[in-house]
NURORO-275931 format. One record per residue (C-alpha): x, y, z. Coordinates in Angstrom, 1 decimal. Layout:
<atoms>
+--------+--------+--------+
!     xx !     yy !     zz !
+--------+--------+--------+
!      X !      Y !      Z !
...
+--------+--------+--------+
</atoms>
This chain:
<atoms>
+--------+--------+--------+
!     xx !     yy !     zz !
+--------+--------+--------+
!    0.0 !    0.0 !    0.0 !
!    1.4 !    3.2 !   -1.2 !
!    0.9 !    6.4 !    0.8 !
!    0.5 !    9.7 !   -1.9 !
!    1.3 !   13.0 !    0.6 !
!   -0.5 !   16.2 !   -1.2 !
!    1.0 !   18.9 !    0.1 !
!   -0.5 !   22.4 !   -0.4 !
!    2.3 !   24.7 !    1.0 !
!    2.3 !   28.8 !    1.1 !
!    4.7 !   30.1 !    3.2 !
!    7.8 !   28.5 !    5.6 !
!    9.3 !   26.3 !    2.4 !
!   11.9 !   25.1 !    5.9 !
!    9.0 !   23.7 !    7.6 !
!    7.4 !   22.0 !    5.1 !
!   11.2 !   20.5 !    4.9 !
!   10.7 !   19.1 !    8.5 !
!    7.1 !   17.9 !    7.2 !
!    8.6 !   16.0 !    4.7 !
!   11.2 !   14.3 !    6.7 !
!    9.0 !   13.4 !    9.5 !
!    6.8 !   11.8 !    7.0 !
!    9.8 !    9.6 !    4.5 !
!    9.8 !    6.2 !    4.4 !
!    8.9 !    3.4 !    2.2 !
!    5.8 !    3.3 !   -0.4 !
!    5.5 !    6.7 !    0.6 !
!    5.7 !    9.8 !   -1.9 !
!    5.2 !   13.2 !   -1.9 !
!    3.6 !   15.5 !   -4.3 !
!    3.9 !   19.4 !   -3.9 !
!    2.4 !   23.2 !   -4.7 !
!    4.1 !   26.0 !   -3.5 !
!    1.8 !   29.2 !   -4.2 !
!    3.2 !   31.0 !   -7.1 !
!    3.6 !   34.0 !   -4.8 !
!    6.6 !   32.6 !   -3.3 !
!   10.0 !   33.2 !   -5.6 !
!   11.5 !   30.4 !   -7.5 !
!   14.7 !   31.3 !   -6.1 !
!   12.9 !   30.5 !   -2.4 !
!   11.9 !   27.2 !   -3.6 !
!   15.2 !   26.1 !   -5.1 !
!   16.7 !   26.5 !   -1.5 !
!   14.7 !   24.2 !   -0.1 !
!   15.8 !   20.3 !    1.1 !
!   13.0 !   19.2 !   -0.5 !
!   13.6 !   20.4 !   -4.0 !
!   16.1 !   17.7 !   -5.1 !
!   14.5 !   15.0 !   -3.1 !
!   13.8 !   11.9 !   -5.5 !
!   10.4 !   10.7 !   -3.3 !
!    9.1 !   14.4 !   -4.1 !
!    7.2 !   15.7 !   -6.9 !
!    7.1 !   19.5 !   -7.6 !
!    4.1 !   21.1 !   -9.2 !
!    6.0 !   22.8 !  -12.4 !
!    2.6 !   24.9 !  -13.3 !
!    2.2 !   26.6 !  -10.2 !
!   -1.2 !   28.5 !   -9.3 !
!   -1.4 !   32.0 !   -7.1 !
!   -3.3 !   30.9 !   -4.8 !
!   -6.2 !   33.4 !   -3.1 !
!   -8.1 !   32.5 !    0.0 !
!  -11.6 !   31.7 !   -0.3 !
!  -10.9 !   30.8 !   -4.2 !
!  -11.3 !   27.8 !   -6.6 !
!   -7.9 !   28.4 !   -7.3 !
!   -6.8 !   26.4 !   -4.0 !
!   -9.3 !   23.6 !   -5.7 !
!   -7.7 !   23.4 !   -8.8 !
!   -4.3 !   23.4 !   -7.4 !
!   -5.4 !   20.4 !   -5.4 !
!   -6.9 !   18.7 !   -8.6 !
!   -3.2 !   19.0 !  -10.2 !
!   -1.9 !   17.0 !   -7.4 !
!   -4.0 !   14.3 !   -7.4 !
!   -3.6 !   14.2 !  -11.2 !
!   -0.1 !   13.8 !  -10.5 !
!   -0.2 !   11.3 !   -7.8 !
!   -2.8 !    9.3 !  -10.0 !
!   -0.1 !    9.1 !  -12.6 !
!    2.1 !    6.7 !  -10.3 !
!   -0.6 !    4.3 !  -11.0 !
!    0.3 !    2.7 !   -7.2 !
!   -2.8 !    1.9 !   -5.2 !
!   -3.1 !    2.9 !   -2.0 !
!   -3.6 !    6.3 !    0.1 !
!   -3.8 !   10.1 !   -1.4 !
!   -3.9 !   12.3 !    2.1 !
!   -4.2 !   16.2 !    1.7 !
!   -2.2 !   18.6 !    3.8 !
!   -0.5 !   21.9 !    3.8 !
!    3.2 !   22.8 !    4.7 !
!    1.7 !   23.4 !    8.0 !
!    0.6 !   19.9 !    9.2 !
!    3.0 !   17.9 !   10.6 !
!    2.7 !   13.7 !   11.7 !
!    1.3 !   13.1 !   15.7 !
!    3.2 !    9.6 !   14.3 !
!    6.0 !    7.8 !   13.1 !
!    4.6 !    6.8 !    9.0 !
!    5.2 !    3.2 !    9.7 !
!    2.2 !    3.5 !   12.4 !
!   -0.1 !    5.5 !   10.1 !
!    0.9 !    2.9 !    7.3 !
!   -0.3 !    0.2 !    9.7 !
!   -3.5 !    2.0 !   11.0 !
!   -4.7 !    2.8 !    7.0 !
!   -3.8 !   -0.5 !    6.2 !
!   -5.8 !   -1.9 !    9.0 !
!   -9.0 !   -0.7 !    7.2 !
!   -8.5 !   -0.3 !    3.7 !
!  -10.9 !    1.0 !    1.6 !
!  -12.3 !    3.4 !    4.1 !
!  -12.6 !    6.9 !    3.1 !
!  -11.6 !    9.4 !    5.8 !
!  -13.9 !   13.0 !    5.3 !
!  -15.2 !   15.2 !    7.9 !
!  -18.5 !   16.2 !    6.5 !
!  -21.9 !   17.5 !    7.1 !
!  -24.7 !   18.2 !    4.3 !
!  -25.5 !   21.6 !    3.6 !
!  -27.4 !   23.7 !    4.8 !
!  -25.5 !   23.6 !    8.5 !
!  -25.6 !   25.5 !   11.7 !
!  -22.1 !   25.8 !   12.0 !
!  -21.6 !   28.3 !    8.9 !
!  -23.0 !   31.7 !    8.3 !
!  -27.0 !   31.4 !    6.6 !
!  -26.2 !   27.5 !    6.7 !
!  -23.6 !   27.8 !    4.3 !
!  -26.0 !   28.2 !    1.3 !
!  -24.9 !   31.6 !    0.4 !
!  -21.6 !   30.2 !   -0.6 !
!  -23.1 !   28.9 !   -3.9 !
!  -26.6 !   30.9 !   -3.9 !
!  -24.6 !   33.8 !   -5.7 !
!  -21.5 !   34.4 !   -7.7 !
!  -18.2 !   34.5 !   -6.4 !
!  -14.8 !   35.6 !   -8.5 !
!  -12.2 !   35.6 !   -5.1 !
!   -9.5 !   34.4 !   -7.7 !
!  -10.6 !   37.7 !  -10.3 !
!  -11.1 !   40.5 !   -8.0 !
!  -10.5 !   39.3 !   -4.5 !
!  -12.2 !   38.8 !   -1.3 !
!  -13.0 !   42.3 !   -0.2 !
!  -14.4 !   42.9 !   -3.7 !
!  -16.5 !   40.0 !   -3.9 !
!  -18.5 !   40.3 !   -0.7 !
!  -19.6 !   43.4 !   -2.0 !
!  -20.8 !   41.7 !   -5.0 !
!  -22.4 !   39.1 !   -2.8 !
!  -24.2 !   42.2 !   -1.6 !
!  -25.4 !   44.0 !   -4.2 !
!  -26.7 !   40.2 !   -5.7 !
!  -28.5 !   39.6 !   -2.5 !
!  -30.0 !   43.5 !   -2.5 !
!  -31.2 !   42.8 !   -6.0 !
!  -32.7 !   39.1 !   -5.2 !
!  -30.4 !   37.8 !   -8.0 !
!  -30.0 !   34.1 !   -6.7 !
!  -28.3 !   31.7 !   -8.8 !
!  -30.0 !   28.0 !   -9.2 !
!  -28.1 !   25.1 !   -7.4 !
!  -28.0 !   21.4 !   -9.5 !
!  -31.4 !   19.4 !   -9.1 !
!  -30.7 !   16.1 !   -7.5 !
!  -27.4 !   16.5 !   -5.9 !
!  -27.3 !   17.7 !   -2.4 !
!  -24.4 !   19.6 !   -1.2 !
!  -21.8 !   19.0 !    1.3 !
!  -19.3 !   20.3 !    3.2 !
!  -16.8 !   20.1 !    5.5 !
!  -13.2 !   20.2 !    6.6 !
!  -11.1 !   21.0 !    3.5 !
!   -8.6 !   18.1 !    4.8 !
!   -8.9 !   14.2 !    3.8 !
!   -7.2 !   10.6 !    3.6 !
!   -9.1 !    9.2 !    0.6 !
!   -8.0 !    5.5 !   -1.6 !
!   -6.6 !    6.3 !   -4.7 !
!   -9.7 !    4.4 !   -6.2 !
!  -11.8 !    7.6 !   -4.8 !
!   -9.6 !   10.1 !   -6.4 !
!   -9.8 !    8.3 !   -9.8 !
!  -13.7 !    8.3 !   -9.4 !
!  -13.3 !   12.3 !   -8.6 !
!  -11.0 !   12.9 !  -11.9 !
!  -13.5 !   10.6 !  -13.9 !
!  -16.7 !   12.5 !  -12.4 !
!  -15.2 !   15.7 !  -13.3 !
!  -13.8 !   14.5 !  -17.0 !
!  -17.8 !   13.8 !  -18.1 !
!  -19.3 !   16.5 !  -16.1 !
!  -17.4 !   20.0 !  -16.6 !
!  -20.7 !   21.6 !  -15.3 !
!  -20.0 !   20.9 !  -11.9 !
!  -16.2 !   22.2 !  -12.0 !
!  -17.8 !   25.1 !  -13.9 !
!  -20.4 !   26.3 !  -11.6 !
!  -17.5 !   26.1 !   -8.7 !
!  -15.1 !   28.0 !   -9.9 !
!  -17.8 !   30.8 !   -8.8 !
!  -18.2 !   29.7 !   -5.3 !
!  -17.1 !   30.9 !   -2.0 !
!  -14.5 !   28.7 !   -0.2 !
!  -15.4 !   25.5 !   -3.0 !
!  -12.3 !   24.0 !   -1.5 !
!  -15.0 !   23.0 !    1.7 !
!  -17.4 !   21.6 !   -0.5 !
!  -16.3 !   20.7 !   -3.9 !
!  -15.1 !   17.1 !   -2.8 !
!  -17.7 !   16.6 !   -0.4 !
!  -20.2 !   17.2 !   -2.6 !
!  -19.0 !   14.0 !   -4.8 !
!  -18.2 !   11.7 !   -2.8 !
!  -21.2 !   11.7 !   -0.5 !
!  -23.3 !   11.8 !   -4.1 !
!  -21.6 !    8.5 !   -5.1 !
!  -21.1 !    5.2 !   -4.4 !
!  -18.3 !    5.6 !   -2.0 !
!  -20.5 !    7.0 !    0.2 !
!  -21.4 !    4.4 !    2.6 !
!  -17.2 !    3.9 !    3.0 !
!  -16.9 !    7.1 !    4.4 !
!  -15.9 !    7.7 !    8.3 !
!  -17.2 !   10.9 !    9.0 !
!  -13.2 !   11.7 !   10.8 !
!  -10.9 !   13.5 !    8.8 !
!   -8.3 !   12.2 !   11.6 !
!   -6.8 !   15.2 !   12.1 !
!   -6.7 !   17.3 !   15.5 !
!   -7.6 !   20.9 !   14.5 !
!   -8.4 !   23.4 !   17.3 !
!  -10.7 !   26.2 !   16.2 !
!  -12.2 !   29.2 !   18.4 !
!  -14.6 !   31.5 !   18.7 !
!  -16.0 !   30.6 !   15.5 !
!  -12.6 !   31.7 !   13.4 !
!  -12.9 !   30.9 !    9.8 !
!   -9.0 !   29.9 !   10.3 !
!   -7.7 !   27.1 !   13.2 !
!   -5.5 !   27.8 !   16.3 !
!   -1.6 !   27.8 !   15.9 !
!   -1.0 !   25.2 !   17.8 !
!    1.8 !   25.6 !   20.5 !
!    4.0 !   23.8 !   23.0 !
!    1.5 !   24.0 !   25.5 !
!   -0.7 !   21.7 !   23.3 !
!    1.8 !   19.1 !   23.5 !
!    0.0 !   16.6 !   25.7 !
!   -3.2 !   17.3 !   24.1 !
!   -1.8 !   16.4 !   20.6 !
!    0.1 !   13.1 !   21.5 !
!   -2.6 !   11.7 !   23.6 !
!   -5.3 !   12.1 !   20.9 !
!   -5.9 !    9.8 !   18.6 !
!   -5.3 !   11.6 !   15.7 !
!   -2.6 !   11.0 !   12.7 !
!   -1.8 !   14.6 !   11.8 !
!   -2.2 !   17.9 !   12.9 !
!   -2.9 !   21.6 !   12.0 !
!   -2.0 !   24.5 !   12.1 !
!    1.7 !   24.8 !   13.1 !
!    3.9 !   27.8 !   12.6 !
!    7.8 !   27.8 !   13.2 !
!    7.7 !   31.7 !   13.4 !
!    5.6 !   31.5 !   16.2 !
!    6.8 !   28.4 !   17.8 !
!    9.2 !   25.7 !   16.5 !
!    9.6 !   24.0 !   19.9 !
!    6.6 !   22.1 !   19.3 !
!    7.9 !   21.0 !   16.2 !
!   11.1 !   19.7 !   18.4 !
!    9.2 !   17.3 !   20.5 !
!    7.1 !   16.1 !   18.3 !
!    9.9 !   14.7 !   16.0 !
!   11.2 !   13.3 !   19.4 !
!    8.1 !   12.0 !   20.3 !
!    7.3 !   10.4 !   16.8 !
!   11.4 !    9.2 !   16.8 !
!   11.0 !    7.7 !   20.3 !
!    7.5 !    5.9 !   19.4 !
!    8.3 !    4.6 !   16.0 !
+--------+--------+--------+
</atoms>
């Protein structure tokens, strides 16, 4: 079983180094986009960069929050990883995740259950986002053409004028954490789904934050459904209703290593890389 590492990575190019290296080891490759905001030169510098188990992303996207840009460069990925034609795990994260355990242990736990697909999800509309989440795809959105300040007041002056935009018939939406551990035999049911129906990557390329919905939406609509385990297994701490998670600190140590969780996010070296330490020892010491 071959584990595919997606990595999404924006800023730090040294800690998604230490990502990478906590994560090497056999059947186990690693597949990268670094934001096209970030300088070629920066890249080049990086550990990572003339690895032989990673895979850089040569067409790189410049990534806006809250776009389908993040989408699309996720789509390349798995595109990519697809193309290794070895079965086994794809798992999405960004250059800010890092391992609660050594990869032989997360190897033996995704083997254990095979064929299970691991999304955090709930079907739309929901309590926990703003009007249920429904005005996310109830109006247009162009984050990646004019930005985020610009579009909500686009949203505006489309709710003002009652100009709501019709949703597919027969396909309920979903949502959830943007984060996932899914079999490779998902992600070639994704690519296929979106090769024969263009509509649905079309009418999402006009959404607000797609990058929460856009793979919950097909998967819960198909038959892989009834694999899914509604657990993303990732520990993410979020407050006060943030649109963003909590750094995660030294103090959260305990809490980290004592859950039951494979990865976590957010980390961030600038703010605390001691963390970072004893988790590597932690993972080194409980391999």
């Amino acid at each position: 079983m071959h584990i595919h590492y997606l990595i999404l990575a924006h800023k730090n190019l040294n800690q998604t180094d230490r990502l990478i290296r906590a994560l090497e080891g056999k059947e186990t490759t690693f597949y990268v986009h670094v934001d096209k905001k970030i300088n070629a030169g920066e890249l080049k510098k990086t550990d990572f960069f003339r690895r032989s188990d990673v895979k850089i992303i040569k067409n790189r996207k410049n990534v806006s929050w809250g776009g389908y840009s993040i989408v699309a460069a996720t789509l390349d990925l798995m595109r990519l990883a697809l193309a290794e034609r070895r079965q086994g795990y794809v798992v999405l994260l960004s250059g800010q995740d890092f391992p609660l355990r050594h990869n032989d242990s997360i190897r033996t736990r995704l083997a254990k259950d095979y064929g299970s697909e691991y999304l955090h999800f709930w079907q739309i509309p929901h309590h926990k986002w703003d009007n249920g989440g429904v005005d996310r795809f109830s109006y247009f959105w162009f984050v990646d053409q004019i930005g985020i300040e610009r579009s909500w007041n686009l949203y505006f002056l489309q709710k003002e004028n009652g100009l709501i935009r019709n949703y597919f018939d027969d396909f309920p939406p979903f949502g959830g954490s943007q984060w996932w551990c899914l079999t490779t035999e998902c992600i070639a049911y994704i690519l296929r789904f979106l090769k024969y129906n263009p509509v649905f990557s079309e009418f999402f390329e006009t959404t607000l934050i797609p990058d929460e919905m856009f793979f919950h939406t097909i998967i819960i609509n198909s038959e892989f459904k009834d694999c899914v385990t509604n657990d993303n297994l990732r520990y993410i701490v979020f407050e006060d209703e943030k649109d963003h998670p909590e750094c995660l600190v030294e103090s959260d140590f305990e809490s980290l290593t004592g859950s039951n969780k494979l990865w976590a996010r957010k980390f961030d070296v600038n703010l605390d890389c001691e963390v970072l330490d004893r988790l590597e020892a932690h993972i080194d010491l409980n391999r």
